[in-house]
PDB file of N, CA, C and O in Angstrom:
ATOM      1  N   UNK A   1     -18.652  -6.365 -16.038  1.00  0.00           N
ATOM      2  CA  UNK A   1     -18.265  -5.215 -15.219  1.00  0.00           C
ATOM      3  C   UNK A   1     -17.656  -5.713 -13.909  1.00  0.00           C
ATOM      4  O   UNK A   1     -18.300  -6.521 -13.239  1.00  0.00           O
ATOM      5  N   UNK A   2     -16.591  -5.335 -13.543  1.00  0.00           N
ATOM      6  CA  UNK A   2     -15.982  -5.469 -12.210  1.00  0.00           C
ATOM      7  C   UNK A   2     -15.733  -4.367 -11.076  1.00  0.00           C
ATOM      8  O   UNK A   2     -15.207  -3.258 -11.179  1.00  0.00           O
ATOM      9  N   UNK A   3     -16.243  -4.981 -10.023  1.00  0.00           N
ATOM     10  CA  UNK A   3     -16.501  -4.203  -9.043  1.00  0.00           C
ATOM     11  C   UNK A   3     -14.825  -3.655  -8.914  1.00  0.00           C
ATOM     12  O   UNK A   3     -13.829  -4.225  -9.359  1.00  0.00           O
ATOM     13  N   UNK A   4     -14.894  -2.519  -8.247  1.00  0.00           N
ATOM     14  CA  UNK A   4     -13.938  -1.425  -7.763  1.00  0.00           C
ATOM     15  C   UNK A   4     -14.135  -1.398  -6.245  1.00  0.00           C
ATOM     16  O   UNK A   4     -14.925  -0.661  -5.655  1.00  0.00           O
ATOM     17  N   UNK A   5     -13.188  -2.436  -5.604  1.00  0.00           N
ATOM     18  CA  UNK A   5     -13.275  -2.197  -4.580  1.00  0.00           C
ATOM     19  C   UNK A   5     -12.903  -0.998  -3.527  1.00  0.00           C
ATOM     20  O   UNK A   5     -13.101  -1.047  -2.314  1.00  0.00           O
ATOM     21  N   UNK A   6     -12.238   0.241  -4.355  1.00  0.00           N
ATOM     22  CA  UNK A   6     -12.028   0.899  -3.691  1.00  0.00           C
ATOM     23  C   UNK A   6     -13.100   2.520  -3.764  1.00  0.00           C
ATOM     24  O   UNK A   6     -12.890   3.712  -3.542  1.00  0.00           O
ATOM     25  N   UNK A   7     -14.275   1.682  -4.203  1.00  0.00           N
ATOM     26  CA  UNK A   7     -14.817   2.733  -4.268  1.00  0.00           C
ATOM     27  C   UNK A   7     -16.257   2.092  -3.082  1.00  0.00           C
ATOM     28  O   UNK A   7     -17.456   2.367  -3.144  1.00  0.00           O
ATOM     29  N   UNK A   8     -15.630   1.321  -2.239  1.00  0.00           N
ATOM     30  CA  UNK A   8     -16.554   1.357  -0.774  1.00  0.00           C
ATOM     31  C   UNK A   8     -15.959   1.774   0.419  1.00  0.00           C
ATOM     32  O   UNK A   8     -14.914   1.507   1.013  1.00  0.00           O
ATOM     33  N   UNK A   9     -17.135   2.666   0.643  1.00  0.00           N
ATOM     34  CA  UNK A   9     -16.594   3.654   1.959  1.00  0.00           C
ATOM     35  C   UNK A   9     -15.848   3.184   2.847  1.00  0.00           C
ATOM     36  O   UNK A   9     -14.957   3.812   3.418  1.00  0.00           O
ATOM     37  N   UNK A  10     -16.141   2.086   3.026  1.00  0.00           N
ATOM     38  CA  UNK A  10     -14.683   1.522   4.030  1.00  0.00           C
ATOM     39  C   UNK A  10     -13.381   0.999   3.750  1.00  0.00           C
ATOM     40  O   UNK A  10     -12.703   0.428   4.604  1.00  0.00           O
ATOM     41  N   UNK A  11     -12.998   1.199   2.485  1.00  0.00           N
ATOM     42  CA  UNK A  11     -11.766   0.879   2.084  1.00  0.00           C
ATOM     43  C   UNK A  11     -11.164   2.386   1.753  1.00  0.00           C
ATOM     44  O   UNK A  11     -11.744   3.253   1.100  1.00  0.00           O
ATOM     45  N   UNK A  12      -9.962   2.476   2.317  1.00  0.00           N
ATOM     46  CA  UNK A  12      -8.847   3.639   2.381  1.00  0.00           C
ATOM     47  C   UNK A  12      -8.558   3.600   1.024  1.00  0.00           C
ATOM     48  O   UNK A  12      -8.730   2.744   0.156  1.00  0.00           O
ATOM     49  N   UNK A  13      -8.020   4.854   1.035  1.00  0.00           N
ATOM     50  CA  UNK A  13      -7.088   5.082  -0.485  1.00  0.00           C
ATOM     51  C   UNK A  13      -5.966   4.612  -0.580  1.00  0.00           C
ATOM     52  O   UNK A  13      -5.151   4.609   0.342  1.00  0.00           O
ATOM     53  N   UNK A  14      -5.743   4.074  -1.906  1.00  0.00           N
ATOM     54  CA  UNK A  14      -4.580   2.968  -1.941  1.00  0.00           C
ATOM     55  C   UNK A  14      -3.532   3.591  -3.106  1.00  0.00           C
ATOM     56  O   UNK A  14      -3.729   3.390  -4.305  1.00  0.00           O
ATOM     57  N   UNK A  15      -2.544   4.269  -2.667  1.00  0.00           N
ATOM     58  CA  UNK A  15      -1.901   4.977  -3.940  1.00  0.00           C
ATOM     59  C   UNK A  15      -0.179   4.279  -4.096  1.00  0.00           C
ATOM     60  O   UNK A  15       0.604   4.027  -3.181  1.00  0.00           O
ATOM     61  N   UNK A  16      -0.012   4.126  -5.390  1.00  0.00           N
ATOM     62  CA  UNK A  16       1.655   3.250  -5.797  1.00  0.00           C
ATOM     63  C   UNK A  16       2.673   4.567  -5.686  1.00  0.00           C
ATOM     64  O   UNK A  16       2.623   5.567  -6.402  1.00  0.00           O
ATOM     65  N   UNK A  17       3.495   4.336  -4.733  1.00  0.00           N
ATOM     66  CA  UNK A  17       4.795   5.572  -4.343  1.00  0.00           C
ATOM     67  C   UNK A  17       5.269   5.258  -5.890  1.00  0.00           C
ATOM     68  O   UNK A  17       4.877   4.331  -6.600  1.00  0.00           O
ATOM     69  N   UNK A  18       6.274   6.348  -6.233  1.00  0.00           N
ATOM     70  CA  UNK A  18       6.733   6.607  -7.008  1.00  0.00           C
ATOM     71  C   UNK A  18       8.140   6.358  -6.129  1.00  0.00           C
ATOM     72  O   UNK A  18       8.186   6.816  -4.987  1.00  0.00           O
ATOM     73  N   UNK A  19       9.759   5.325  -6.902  1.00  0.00           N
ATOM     74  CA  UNK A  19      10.614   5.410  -6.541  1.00  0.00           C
ATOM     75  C   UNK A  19      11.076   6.629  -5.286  1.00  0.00           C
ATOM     76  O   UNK A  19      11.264   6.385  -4.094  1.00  0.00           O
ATOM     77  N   UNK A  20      11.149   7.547  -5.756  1.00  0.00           N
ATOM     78  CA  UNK A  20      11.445   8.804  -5.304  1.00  0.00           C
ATOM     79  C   UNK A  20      10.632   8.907  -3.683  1.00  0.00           C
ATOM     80  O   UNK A  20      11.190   9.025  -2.593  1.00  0.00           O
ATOM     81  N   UNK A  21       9.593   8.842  -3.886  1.00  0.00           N
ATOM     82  CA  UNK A  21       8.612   8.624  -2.591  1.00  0.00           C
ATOM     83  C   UNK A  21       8.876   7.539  -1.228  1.00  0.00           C
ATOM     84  O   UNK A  21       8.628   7.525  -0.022  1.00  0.00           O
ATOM     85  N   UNK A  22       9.550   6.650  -2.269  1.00  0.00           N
ATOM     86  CA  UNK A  22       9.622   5.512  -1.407  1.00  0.00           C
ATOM     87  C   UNK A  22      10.974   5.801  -0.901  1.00  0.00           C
ATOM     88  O   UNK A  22      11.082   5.781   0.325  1.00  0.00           O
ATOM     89  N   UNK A  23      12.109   6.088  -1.647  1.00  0.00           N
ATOM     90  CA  UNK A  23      13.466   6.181  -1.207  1.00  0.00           C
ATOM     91  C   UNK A  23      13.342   7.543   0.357  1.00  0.00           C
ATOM     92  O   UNK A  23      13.872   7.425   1.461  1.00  0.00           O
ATOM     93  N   UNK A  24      12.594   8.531  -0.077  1.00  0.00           N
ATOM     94  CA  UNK A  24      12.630   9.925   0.757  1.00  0.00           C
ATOM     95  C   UNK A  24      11.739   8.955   2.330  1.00  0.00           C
ATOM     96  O   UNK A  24      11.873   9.349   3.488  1.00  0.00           O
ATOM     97  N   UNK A  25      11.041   7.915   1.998  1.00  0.00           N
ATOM     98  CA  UNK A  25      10.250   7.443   3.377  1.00  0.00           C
ATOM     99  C   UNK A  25      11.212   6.506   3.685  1.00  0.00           C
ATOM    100  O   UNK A  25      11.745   6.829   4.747  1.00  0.00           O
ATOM    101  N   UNK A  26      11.675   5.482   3.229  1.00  0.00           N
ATOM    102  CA  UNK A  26      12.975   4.494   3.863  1.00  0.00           C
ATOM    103  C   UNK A  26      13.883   5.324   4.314  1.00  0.00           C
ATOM    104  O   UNK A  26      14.380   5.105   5.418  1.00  0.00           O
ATOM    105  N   UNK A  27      14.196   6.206   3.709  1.00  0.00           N
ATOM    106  CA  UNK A  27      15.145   7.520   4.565  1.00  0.00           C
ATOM    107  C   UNK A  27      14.715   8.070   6.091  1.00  0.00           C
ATOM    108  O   UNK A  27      15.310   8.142   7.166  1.00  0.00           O
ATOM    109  N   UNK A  28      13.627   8.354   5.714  1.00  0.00           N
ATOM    110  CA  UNK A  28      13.480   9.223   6.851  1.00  0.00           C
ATOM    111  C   UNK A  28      12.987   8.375   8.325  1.00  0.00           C
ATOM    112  O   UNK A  28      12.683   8.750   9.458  1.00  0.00           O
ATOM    113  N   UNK A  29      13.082   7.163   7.702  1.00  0.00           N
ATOM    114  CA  UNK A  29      12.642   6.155   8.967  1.00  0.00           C
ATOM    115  C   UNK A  29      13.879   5.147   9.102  1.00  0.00           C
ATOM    116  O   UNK A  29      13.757   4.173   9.845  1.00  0.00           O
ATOM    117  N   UNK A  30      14.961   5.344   8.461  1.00  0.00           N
ATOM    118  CA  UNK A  30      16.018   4.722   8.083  1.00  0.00           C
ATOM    119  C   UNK A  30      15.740   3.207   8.370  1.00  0.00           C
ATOM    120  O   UNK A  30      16.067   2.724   9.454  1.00  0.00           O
ATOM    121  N   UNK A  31      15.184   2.521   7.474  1.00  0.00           N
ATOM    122  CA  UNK A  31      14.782   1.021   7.303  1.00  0.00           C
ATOM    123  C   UNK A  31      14.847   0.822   5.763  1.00  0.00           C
ATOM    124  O   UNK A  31      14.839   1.832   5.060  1.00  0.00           O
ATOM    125  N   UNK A  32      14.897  -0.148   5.311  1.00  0.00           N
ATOM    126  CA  UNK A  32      14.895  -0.910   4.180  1.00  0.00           C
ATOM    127  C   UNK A  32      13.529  -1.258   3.979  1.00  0.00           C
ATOM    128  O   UNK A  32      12.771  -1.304   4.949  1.00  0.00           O
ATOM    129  N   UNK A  33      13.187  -1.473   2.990  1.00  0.00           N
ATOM    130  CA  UNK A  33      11.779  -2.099   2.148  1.00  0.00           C
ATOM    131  C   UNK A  33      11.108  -3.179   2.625  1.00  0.00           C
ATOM    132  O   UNK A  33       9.903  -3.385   2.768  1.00  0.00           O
ATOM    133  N   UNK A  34      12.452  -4.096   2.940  1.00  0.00           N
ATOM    134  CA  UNK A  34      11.828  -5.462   3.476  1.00  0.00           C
ATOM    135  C   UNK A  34      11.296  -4.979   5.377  1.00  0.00           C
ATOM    136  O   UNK A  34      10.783  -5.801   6.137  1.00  0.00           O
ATOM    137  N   UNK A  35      11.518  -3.887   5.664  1.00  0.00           N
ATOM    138  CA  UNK A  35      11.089  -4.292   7.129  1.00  0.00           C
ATOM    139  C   UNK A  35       9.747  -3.192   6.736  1.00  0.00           C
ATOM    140  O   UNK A  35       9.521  -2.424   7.671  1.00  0.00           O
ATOM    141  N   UNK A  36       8.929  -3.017   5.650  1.00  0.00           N
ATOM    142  CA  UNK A  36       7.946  -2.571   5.902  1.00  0.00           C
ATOM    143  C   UNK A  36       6.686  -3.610   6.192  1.00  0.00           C
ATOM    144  O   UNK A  36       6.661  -4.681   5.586  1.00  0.00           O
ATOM    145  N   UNK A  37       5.934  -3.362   6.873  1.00  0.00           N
ATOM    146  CA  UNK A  37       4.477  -4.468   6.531  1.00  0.00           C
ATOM    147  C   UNK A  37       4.332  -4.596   5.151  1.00  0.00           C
ATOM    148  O   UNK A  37       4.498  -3.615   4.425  1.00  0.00           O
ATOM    149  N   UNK A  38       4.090  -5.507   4.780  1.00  0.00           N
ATOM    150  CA  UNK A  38       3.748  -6.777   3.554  1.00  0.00           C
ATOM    151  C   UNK A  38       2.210  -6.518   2.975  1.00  0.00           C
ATOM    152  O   UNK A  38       1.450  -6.269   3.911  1.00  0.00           O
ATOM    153  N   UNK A  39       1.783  -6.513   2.133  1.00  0.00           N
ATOM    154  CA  UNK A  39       0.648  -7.346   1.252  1.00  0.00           C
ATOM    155  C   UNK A  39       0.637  -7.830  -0.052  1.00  0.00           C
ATOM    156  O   UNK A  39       1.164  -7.305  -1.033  1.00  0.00           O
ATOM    157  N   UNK A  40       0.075  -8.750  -0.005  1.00  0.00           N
ATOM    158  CA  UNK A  40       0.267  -9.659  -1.287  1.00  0.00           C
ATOM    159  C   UNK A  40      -0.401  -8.849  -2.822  1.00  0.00           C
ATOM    160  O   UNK A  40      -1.304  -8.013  -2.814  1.00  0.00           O
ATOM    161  N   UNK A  41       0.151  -9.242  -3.764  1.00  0.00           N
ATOM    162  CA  UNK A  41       0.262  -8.881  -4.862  1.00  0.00           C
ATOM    163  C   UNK A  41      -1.616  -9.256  -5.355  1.00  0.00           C
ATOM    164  O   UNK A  41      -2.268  -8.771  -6.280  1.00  0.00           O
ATOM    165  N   UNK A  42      -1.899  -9.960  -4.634  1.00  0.00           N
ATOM    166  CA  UNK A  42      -3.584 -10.713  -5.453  1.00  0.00           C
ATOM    167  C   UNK A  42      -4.432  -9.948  -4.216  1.00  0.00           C
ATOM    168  O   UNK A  42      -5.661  -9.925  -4.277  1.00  0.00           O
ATOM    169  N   UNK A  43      -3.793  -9.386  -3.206  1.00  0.00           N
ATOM    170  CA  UNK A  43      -5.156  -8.576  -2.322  1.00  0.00           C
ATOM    171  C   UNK A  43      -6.006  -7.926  -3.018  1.00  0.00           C
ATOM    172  O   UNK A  43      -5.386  -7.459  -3.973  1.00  0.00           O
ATOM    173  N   UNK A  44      -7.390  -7.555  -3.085  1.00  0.00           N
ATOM    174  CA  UNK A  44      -8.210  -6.819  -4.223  1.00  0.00           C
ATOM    175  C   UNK A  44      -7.984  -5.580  -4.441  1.00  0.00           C
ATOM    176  O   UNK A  44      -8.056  -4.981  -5.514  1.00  0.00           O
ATOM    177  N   UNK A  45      -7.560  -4.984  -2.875  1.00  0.00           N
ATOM    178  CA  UNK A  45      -7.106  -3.580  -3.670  1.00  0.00           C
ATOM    179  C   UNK A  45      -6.027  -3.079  -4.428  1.00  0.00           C
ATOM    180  O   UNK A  45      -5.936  -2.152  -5.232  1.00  0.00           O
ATOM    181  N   UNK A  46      -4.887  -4.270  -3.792  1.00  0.00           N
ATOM    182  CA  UNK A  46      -3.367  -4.025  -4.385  1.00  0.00           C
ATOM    183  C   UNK A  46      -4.080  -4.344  -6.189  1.00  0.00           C
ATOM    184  O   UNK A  46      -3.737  -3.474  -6.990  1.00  0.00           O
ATOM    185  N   UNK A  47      -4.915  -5.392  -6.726  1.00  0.00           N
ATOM    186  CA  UNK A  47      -5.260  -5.592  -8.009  1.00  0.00           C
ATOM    187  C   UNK A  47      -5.414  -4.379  -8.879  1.00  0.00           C
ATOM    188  O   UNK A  47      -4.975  -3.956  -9.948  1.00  0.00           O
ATOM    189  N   UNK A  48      -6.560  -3.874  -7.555  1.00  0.00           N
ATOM    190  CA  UNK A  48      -7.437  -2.743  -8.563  1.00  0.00           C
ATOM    191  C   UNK A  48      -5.973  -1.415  -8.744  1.00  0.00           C
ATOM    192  O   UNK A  48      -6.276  -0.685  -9.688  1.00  0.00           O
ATOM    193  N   UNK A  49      -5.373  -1.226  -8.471  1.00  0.00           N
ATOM    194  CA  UNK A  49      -4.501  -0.098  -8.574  1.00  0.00           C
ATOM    195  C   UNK A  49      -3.716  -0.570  -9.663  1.00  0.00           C
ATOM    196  O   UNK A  49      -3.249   0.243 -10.460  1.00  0.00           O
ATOM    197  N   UNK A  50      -3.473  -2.057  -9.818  1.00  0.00           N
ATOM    198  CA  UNK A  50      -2.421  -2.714 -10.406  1.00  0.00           C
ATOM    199  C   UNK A  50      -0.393  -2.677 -10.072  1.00  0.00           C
ATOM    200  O   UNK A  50       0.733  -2.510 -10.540  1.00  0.00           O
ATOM    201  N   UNK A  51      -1.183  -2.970  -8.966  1.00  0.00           N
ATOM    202  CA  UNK A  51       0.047  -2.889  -7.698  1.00  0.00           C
ATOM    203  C   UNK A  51       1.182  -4.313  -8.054  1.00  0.00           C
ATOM    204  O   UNK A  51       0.829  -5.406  -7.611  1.00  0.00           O
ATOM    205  N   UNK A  52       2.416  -4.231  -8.794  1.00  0.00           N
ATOM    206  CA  UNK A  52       3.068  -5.441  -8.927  1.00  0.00           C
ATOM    207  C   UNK A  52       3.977  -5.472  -7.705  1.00  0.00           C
ATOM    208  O   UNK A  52       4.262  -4.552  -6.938  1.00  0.00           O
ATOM    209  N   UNK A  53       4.517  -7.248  -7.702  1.00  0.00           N
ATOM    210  CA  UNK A  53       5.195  -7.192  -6.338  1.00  0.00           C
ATOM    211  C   UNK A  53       6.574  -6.219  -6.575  1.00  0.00           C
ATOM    212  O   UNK A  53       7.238  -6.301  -7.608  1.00  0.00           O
ATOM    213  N   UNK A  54       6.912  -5.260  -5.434  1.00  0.00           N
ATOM    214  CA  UNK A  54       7.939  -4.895  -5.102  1.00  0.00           C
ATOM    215  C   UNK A  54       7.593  -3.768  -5.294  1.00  0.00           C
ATOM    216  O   UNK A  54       8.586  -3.043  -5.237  1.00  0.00           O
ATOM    217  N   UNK A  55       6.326  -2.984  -5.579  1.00  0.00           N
ATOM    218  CA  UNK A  55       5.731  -1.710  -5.262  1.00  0.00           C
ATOM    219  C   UNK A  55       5.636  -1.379  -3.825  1.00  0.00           C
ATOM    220  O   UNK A  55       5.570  -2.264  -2.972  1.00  0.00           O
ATOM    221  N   UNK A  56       5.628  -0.109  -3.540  1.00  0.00           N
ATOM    222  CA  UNK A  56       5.243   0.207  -2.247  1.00  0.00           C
ATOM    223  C   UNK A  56       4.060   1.050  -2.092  1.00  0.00           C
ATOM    224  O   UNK A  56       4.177   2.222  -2.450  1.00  0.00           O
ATOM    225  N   UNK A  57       2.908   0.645  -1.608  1.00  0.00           N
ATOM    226  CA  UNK A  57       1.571   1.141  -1.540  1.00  0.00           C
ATOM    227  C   UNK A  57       1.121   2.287  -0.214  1.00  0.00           C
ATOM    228  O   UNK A  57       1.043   1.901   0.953  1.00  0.00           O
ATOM    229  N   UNK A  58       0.877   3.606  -0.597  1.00  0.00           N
ATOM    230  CA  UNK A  58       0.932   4.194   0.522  1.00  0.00           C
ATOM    231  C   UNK A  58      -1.122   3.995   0.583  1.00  0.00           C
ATOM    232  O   UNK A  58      -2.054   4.142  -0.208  1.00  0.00           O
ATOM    233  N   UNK A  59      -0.972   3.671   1.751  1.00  0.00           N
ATOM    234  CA  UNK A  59      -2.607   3.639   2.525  1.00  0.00           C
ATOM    235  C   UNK A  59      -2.853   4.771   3.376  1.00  0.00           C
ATOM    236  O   UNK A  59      -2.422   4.914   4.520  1.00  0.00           O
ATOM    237  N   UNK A  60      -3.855   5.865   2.485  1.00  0.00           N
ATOM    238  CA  UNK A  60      -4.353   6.850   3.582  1.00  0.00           C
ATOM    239  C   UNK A  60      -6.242   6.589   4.072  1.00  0.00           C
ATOM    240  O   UNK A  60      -7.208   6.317   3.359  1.00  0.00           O
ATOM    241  N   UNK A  61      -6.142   6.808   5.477  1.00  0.00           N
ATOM    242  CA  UNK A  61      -7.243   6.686   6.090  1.00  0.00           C
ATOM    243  C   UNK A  61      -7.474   8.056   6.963  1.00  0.00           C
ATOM    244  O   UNK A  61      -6.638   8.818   7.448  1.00  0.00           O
ATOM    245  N   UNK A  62      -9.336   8.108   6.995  1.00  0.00           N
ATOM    246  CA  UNK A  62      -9.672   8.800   7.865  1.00  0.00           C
ATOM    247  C   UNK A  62      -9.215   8.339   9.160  1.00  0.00           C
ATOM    248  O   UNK A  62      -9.219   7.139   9.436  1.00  0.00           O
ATOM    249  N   UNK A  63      -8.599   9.733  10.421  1.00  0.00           N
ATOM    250  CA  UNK A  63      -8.638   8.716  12.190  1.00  0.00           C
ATOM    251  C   UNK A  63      -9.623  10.327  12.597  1.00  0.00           C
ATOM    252  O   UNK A  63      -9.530  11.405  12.008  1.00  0.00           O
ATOM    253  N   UNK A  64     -10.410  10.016  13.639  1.00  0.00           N
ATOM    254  CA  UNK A  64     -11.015  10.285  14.280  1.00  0.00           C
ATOM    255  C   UNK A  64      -9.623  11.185  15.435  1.00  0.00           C
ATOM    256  O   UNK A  64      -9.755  12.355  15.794  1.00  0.00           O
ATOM    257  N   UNK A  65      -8.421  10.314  15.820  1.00  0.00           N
ATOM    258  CA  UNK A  65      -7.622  11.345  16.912  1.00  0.00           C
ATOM    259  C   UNK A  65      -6.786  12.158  16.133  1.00  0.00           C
ATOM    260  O   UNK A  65      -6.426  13.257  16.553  1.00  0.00           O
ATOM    261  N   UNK A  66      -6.288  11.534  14.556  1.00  0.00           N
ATOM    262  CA  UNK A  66      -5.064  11.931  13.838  1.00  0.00           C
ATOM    263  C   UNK A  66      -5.802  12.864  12.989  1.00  0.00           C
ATOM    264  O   UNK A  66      -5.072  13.744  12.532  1.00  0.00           O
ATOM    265  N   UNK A  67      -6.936  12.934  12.666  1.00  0.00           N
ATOM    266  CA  UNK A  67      -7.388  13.126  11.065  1.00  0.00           C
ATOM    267  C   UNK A  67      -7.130  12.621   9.978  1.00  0.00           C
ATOM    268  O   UNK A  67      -8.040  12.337   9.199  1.00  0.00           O
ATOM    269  N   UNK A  68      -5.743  12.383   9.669  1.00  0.00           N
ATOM    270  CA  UNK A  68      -5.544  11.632   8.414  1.00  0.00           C
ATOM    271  C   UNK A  68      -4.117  10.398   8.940  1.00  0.00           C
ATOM    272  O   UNK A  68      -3.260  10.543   9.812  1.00  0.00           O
ATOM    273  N   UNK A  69      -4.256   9.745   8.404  1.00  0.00           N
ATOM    274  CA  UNK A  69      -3.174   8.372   8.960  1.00  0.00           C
ATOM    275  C   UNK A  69      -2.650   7.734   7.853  1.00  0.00           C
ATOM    276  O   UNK A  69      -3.509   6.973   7.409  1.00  0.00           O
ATOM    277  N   UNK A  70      -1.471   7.688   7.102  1.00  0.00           N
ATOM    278  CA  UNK A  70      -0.842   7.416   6.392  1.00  0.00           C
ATOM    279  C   UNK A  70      -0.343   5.972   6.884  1.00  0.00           C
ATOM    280  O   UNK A  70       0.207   6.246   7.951  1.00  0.00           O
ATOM    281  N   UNK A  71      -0.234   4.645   6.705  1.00  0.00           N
ATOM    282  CA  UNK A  71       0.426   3.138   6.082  1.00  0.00           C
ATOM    283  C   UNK A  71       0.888   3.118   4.940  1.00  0.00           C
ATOM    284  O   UNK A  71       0.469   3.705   3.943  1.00  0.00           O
ATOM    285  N   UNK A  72       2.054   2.220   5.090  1.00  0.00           N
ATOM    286  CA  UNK A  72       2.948   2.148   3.918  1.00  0.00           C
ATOM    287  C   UNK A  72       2.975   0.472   3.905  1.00  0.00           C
ATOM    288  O   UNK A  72       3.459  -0.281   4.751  1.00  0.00           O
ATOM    289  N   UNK A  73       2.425   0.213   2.902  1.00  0.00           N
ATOM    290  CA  UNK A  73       2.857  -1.754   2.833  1.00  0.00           C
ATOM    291  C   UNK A  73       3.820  -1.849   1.318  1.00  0.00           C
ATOM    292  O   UNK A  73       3.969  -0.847   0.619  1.00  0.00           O
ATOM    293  N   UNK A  74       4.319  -2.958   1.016  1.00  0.00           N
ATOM    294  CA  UNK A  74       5.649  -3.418   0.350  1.00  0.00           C
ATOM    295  C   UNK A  74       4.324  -4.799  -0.017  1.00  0.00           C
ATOM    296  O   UNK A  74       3.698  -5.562   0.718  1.00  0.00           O
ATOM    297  N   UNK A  75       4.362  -4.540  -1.765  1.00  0.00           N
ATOM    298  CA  UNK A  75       3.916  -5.448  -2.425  1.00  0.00           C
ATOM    299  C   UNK A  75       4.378  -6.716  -2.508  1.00  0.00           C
ATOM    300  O   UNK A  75       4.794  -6.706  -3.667  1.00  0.00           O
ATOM    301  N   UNK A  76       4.657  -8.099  -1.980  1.00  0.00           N
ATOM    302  CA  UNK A  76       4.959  -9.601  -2.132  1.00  0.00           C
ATOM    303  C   UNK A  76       3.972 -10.098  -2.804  1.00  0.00           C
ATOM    304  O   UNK A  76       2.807  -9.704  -2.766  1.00  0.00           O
ATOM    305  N   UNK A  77       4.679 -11.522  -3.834  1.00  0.00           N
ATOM    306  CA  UNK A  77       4.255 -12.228  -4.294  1.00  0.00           C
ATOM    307  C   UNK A  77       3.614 -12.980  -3.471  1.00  0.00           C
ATOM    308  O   UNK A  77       3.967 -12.810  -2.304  1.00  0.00           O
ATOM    309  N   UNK A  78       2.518 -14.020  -3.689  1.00  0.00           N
ATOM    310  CA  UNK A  78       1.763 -14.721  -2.308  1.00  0.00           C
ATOM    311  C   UNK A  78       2.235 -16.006  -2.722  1.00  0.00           C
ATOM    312  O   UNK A  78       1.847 -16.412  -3.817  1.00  0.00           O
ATOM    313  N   UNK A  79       3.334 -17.020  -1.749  1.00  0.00           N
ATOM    314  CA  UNK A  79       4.352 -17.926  -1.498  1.00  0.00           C
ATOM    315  C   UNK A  79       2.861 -18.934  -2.222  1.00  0.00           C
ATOM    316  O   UNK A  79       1.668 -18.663  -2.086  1.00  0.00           O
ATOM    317  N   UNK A  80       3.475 -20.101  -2.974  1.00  0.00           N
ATOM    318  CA  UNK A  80       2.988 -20.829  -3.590  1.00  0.00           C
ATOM    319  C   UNK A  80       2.970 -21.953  -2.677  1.00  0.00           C
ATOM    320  O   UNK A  80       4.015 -22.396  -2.198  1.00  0.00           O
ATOM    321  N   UNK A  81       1.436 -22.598  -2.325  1.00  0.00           N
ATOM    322  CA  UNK A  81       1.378 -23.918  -0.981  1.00  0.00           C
ATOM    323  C   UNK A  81       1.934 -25.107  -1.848  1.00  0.00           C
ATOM    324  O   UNK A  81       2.071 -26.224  -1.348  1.00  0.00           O
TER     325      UNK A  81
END
């Protein structure tokens, strides 16, 4: 059995944009993919969703000033040492 890391209270919801999702948010912030924040393809949560590189992962969190706070990271491969 493998743990689900996203089922501890302190990890945000981790959901894969759909093309469409992602094109309407690079739009509306008029940037490209590559200037979003990054996480690697082997992070545990990008795993558990089954997040491949070049997905774009929208991260929603509880805020205390916002109520809800939406992040957007851009799936990379993790550079080989």
């Amino acid at each position: 059995m493998r743990l689900n890391v996203l089922d501890h209270t302190m990890v945000p919801i981790h959901q894969i944009m759909s093309e469409e999702e992602v094109n309407g948010l690079l739009s509306r912030y008029n940037i490209t993919s590559d200037q979003l924040p990054k996480t690697y393809h082997d992070d545990p949560a990008a795993k558990t969703i089954d997040a491949k590189p070049g997905d774009v992962v929208r991260i929603i969190r509880t805020s205390h000033t916002a109520g809800r706070a939406e992040s957007y990271r851009l799936v990379i491969r993790r550079p080989k040492k």
